[in-house]
N, CA, C and O atoms as CSV, one atom per row, in Angstrom:
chain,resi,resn,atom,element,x,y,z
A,1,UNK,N,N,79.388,272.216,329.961
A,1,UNK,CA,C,80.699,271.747,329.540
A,1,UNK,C,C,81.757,272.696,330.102
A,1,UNK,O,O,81.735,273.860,329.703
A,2,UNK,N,N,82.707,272.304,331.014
A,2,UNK,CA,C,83.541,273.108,331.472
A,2,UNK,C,C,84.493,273.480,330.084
A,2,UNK,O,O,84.549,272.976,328.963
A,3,UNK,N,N,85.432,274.974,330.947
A,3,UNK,CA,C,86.288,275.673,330.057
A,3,UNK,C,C,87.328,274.802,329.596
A,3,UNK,O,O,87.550,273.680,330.051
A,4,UNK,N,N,87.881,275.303,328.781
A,4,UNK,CA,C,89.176,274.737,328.174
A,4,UNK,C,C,90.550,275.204,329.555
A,4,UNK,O,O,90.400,276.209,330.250
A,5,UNK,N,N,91.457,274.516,329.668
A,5,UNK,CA,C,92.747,275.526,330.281
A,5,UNK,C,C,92.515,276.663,330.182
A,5,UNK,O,O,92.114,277.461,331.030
A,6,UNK,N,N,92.837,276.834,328.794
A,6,UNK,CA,C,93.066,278.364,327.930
A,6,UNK,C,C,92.481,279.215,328.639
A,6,UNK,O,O,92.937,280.045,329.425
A,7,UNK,N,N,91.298,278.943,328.287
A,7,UNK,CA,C,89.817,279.661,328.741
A,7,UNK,C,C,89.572,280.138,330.057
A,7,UNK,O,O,88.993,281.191,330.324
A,8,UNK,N,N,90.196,279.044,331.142
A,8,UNK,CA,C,90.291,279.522,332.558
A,8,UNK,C,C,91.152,280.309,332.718
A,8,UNK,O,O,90.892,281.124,333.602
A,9,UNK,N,N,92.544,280.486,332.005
A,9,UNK,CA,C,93.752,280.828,332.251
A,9,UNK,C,C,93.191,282.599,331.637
A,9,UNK,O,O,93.726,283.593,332.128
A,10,UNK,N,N,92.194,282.717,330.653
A,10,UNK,CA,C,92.215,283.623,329.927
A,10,UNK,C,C,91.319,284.731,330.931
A,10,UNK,O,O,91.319,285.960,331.009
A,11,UNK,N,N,90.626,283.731,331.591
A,11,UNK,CA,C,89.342,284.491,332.879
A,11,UNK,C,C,90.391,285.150,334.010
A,11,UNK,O,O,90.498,286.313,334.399
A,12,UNK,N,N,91.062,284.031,334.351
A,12,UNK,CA,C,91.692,284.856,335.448
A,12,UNK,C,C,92.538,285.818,335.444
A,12,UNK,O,O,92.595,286.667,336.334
A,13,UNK,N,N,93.438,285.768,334.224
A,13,UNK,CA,C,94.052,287.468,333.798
A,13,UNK,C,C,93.212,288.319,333.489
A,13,UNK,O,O,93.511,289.444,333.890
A,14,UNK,N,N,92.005,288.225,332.777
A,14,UNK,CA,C,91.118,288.933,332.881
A,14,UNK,C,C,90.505,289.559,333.972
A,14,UNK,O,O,90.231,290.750,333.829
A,15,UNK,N,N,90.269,289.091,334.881
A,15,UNK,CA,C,89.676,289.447,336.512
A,15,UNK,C,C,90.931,290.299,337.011
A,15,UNK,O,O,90.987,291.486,337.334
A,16,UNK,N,N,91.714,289.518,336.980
A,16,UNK,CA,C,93.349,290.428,337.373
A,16,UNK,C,C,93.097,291.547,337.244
A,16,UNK,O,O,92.876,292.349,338.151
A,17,UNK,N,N,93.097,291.843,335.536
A,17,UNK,CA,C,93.212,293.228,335.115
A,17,UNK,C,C,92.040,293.982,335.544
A,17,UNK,O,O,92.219,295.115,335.990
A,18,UNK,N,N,90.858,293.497,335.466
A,18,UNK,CA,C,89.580,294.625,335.869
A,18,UNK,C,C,89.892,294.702,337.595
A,18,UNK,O,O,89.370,295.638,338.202
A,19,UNK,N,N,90.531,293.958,338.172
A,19,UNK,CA,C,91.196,294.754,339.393
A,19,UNK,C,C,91.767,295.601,339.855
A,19,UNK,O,O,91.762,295.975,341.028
A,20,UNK,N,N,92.458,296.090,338.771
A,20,UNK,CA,C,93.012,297.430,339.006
A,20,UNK,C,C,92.466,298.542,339.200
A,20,UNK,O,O,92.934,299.361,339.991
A,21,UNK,N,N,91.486,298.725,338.570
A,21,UNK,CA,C,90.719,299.711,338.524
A,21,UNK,C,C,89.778,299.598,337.816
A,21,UNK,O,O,89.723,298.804,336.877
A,22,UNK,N,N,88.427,300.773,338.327
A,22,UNK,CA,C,87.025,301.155,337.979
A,22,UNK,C,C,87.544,301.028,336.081
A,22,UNK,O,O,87.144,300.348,335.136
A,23,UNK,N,N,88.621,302.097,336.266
A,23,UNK,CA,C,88.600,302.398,334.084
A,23,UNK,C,C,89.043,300.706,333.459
A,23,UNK,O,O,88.985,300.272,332.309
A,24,UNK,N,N,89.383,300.186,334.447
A,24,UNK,CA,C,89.758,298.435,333.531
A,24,UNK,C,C,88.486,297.789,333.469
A,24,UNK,O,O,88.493,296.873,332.647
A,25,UNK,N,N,87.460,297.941,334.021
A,25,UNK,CA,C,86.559,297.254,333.888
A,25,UNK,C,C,86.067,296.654,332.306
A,25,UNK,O,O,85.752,295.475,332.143
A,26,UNK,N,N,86.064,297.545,331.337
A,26,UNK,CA,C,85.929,297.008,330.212
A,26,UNK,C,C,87.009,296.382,329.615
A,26,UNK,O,O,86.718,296.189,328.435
A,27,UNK,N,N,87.979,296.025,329.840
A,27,UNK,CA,C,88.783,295.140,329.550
A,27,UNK,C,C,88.056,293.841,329.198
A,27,UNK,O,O,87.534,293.091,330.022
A,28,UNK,N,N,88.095,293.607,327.411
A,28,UNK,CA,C,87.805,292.013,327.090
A,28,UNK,C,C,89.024,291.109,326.792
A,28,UNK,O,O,90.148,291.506,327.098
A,29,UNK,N,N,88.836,289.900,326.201
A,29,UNK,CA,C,89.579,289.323,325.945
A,29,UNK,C,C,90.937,289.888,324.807
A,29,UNK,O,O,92.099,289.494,324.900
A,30,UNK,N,N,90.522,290.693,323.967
A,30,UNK,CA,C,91.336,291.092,323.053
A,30,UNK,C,C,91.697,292.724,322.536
A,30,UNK,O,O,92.071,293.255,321.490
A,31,UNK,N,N,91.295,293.228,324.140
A,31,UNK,CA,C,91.343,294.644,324.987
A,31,UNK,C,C,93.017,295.231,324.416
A,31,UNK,O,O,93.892,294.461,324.811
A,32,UNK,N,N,93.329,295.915,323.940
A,32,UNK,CA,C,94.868,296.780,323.411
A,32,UNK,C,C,95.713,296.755,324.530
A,32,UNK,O,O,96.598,297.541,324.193
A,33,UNK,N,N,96.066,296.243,325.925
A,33,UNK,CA,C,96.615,296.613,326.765
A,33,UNK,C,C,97.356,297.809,327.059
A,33,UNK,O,O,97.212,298.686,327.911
A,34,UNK,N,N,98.311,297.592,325.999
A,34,UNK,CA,C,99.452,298.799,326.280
A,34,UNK,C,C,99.256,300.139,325.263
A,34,UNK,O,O,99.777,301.250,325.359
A,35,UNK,N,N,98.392,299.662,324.340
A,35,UNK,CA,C,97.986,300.694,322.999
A,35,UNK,C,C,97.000,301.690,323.825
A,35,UNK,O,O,96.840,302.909,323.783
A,36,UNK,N,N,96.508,300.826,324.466
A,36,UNK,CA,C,94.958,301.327,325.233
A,36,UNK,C,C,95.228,302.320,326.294
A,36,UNK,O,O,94.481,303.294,326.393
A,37,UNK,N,N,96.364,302.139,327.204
A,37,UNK,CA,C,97.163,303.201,327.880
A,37,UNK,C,C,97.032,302.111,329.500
A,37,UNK,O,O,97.643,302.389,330.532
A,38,UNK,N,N,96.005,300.774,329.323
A,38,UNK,CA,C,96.024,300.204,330.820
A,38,UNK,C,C,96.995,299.339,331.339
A,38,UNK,O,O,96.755,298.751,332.393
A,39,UNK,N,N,98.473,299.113,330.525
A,39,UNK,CA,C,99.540,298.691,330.967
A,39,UNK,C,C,100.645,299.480,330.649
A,39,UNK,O,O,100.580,300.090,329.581
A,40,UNK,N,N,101.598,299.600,331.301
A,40,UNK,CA,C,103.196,300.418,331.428
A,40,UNK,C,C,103.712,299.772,331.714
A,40,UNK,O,O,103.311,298.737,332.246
A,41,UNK,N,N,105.371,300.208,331.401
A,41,UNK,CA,C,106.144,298.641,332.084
A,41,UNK,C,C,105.995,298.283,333.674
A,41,UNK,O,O,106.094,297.102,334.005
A,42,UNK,N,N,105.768,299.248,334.620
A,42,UNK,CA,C,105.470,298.554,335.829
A,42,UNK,C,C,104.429,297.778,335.535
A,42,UNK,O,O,104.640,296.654,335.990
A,43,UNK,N,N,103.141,297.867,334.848
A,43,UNK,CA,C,102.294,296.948,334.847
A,43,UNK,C,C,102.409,295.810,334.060
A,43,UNK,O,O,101.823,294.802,334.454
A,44,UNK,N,N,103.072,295.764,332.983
A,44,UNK,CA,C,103.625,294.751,332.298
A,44,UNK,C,C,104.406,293.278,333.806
A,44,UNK,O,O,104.198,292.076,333.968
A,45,UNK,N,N,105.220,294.250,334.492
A,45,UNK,CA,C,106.222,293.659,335.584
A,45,UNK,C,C,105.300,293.176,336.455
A,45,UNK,O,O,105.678,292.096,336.908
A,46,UNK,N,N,104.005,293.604,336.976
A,46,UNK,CA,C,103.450,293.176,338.169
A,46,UNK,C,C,102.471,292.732,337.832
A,46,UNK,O,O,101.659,292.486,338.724
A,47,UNK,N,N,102.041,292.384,336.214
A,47,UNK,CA,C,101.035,291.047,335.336
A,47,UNK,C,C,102.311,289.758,335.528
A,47,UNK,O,O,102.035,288.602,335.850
A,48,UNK,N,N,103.351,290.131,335.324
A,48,UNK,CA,C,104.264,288.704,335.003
A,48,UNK,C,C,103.916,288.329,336.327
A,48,UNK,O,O,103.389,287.223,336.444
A,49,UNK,N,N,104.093,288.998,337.335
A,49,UNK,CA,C,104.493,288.333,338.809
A,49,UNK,C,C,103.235,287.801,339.108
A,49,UNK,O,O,103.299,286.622,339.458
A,50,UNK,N,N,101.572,288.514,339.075
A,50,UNK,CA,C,100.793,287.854,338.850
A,50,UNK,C,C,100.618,286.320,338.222
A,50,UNK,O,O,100.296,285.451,339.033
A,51,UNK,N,N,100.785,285.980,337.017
A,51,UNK,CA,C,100.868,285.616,335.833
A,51,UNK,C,C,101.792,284.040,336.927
A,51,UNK,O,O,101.302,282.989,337.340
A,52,UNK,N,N,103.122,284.559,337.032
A,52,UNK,CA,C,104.127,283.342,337.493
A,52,UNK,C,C,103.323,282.401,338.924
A,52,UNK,O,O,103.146,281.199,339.123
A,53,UNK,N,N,103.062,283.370,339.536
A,53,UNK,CA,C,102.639,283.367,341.215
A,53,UNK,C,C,101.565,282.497,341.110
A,53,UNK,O,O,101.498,281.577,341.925
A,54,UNK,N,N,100.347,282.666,339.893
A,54,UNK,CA,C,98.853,282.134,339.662
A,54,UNK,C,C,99.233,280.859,339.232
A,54,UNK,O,O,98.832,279.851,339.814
A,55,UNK,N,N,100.286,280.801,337.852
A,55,UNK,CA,C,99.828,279.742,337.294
A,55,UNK,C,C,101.320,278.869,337.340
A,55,UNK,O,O,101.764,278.213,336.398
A,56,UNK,N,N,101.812,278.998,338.361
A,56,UNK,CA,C,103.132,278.419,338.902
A,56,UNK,C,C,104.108,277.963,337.260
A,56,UNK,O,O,104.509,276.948,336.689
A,57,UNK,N,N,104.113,279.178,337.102
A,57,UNK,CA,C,105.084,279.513,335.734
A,57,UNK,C,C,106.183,280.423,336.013
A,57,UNK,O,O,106.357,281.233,336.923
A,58,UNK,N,N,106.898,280.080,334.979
A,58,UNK,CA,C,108.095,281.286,335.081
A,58,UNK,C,C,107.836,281.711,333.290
A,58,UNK,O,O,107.431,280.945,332.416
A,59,UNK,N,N,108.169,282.967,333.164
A,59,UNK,CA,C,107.787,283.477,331.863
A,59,UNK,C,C,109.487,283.773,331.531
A,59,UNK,O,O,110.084,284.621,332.195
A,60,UNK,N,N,110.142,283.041,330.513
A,60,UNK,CA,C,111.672,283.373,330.175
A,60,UNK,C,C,111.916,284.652,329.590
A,60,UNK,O,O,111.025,285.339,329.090
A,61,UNK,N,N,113.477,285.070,329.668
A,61,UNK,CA,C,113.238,286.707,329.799
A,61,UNK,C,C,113.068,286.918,328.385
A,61,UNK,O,O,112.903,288.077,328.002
A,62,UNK,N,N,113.089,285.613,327.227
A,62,UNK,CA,C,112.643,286.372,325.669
A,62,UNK,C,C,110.725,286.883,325.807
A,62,UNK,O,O,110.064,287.582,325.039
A,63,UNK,N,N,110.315,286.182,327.097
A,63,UNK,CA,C,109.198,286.377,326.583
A,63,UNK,C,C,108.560,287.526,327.051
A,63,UNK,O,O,107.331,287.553,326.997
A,64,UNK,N,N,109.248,288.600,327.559
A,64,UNK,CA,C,109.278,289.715,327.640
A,64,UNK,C,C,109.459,291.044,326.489
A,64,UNK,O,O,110.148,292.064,326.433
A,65,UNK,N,N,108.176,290.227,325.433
A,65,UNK,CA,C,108.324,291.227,324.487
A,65,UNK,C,C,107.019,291.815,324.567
A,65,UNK,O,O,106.091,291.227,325.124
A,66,UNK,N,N,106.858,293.351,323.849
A,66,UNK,CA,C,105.077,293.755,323.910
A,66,UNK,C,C,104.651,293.367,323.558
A,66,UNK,O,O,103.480,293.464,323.925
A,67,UNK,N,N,104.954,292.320,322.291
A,67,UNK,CA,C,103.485,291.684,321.483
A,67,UNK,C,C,103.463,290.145,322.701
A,67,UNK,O,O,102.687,289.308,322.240
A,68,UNK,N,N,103.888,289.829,323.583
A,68,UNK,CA,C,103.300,289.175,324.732
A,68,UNK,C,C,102.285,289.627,325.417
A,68,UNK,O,O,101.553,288.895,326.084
A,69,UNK,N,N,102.120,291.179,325.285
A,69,UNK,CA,C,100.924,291.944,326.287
A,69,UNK,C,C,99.997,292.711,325.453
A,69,UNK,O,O,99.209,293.509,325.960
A,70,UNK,N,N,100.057,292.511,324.261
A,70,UNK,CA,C,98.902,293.299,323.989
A,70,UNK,C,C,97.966,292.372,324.122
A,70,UNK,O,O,98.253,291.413,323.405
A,71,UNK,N,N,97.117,292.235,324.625
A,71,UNK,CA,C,96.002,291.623,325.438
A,71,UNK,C,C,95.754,290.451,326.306
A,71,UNK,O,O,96.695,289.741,326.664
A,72,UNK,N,N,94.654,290.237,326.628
A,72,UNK,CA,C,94.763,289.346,327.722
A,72,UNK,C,C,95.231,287.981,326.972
A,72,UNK,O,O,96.119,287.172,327.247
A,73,UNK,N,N,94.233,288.049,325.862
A,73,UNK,CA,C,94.975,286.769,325.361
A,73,UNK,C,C,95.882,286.673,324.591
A,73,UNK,O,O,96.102,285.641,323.956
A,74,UNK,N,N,96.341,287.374,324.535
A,74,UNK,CA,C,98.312,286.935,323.957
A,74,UNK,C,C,98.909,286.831,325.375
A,74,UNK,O,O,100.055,286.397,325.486
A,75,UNK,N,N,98.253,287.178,326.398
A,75,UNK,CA,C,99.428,287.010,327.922
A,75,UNK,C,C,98.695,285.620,328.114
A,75,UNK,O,O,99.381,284.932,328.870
A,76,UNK,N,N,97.512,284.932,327.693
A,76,UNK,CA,C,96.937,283.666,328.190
A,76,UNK,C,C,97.525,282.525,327.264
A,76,UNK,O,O,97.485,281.371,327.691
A,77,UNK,N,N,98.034,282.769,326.096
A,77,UNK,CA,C,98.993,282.344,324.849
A,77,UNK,C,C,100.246,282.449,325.315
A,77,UNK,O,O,100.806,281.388,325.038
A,78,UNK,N,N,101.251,283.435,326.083
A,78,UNK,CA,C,102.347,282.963,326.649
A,78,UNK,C,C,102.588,282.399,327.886
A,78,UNK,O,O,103.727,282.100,328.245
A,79,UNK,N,N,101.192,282.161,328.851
A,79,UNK,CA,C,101.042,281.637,329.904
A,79,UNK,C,C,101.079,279.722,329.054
A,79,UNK,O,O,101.825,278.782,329.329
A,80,UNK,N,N,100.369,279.780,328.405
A,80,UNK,CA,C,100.408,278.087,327.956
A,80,UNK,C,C,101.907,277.797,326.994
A,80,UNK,O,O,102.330,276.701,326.628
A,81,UNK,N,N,102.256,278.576,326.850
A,81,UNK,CA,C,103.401,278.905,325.997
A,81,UNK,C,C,104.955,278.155,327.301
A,81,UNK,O,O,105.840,277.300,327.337
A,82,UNK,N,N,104.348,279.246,328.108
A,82,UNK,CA,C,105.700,279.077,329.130
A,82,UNK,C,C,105.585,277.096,329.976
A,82,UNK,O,O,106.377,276.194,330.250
A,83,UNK,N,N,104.468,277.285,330.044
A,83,UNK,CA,C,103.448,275.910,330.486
A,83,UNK,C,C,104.462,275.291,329.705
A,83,UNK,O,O,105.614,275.395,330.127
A,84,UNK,N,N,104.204,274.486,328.347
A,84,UNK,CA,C,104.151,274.145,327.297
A,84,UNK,C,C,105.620,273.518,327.362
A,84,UNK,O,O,106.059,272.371,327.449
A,85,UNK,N,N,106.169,274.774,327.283
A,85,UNK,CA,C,108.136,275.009,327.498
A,85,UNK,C,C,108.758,274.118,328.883
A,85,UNK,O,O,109.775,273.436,329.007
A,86,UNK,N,N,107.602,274.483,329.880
A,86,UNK,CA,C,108.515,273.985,331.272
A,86,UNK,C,C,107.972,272.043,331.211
A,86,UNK,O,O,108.837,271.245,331.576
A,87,UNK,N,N,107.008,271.646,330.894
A,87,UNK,CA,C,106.610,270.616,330.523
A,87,UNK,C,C,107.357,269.397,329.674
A,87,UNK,O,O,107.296,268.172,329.778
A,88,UNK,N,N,108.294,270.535,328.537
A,88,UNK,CA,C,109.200,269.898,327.748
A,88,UNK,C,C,107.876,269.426,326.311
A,88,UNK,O,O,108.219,268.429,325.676
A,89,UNK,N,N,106.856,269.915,325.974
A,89,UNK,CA,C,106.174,269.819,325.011
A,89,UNK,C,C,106.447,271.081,323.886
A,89,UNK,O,O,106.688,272.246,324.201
A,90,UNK,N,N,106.366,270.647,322.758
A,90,UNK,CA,C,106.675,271.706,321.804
A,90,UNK,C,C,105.610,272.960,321.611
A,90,UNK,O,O,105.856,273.862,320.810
């Protein structure tokens, strides 16, 4: 049974992030991002651009808050979020 959206959307920020580096590798789904020390605001800035570029989104500038990044899936929750918004669905 294939993934949900979500679910794909949640893999590929996931892969993203263990790209950065050997220490991201354990990055799971509900990994501390910024608590954890593996995002800063440059990395916050160059997940969005990721993030826009992948899933042909634009993320609005409210949704530039930290509780958008503490983990992959709150960034896979404002990825369907922004989706959701540009769609015109509530």
């Amino acid at each position: 049974m294939p993934g949900t959206e979500h679910d794909e959307t949640l893999a590929r920020i996931t892969e993203y992030l263990h790209g950065l580096g050997a220490d991201h590798a354990d990055i799971g789904p509900d990994t501390e991002l910024i608590e954890s020390g593996y995002l800063d605001s440059l990395g916050i800035v160059a997940l969005v651009a990721f993030v826009e570029d992948t899933f042909d989104t634009e993320i609005p500038e409210d949704g530039f808050r930290p509780g958008n990044f503490t983990s992959p899936r709150a960034v896979a929750a404002l990825v369907a979020g922004s989706r959701a918004a540009r769609a015109g669905r509530p």
